[in-house]
C-alpha positions in Angstrom: 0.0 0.0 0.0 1.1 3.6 -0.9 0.2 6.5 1.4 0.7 10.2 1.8 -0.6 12.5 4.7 -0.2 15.4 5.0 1.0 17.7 1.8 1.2 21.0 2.6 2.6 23.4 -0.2 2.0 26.8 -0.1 3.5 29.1 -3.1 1.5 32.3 -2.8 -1.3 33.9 -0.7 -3.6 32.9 -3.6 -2.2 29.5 -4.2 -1.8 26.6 -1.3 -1.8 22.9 -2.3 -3.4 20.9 0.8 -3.8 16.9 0.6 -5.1 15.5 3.9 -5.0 11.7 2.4 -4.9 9.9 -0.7 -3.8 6.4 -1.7 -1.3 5.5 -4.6 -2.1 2.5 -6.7 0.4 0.2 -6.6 -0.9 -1.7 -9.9 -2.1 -0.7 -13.1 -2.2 3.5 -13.8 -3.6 6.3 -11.9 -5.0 10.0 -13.3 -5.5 12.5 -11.6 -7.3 15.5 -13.2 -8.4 19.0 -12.4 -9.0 22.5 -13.7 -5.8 24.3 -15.3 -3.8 25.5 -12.4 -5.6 23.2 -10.0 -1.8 22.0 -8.9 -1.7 18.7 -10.5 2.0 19.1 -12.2 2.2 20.5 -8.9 1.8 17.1 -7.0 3.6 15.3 -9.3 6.8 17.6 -9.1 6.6 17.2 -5.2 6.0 12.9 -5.5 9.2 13.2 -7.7 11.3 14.7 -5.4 11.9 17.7 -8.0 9.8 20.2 -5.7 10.4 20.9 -2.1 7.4 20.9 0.6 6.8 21.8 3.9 5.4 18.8 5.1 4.2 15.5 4.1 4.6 11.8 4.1 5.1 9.2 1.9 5.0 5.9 2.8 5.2 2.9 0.3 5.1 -0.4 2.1 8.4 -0.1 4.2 10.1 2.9 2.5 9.9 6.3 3.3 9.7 7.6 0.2 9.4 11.3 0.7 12.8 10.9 2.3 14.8 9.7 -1.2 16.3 11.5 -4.0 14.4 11.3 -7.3 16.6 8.8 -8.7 15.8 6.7 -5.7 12.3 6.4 -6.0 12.2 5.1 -9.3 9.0 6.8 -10.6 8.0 8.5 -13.8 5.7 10.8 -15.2 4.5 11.0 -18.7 2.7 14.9 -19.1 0.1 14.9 -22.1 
């Protein structure tokens, strides 16, 4: 099972990305959509390690994956 808690990204007044829960499918392919600007590149930056955050966990069976470099994780993303 893949969990994060917490995300908490805030880049302007305007603008805060706030994630209580959500649960990562660890088979087949996920989506997520939204609204342009919505902050889903946003997410995925920050699940790739290529964008800080202020807080959150990521936890992926026994790893602490919010705690390894990009290369570490072994993750990509395909944009559209």
């Amino acid at each position: 099972m893949s969990i994060v808690n917490g995300l908490k990204k805030t880049y302007s007044e305007n603008f805060k990305l706030e994630i209580d829960q959500f649960e990562i499918v660890e088979e087949g392919i996920m989506g997520i959509s939204g609204p342009s600007g919505s902050g889903k590149s946003s997410l995925f930056r920050i699940l790739l390690g290529l964008e800080n955050c202020q807080s959150y966990e990521w936890v992926w069976g026994q790893d602490l994956m919010h705690r390894m470099s990009p290369a570490e994780r072994r993750i990509g993303w395909v944009t559209q």
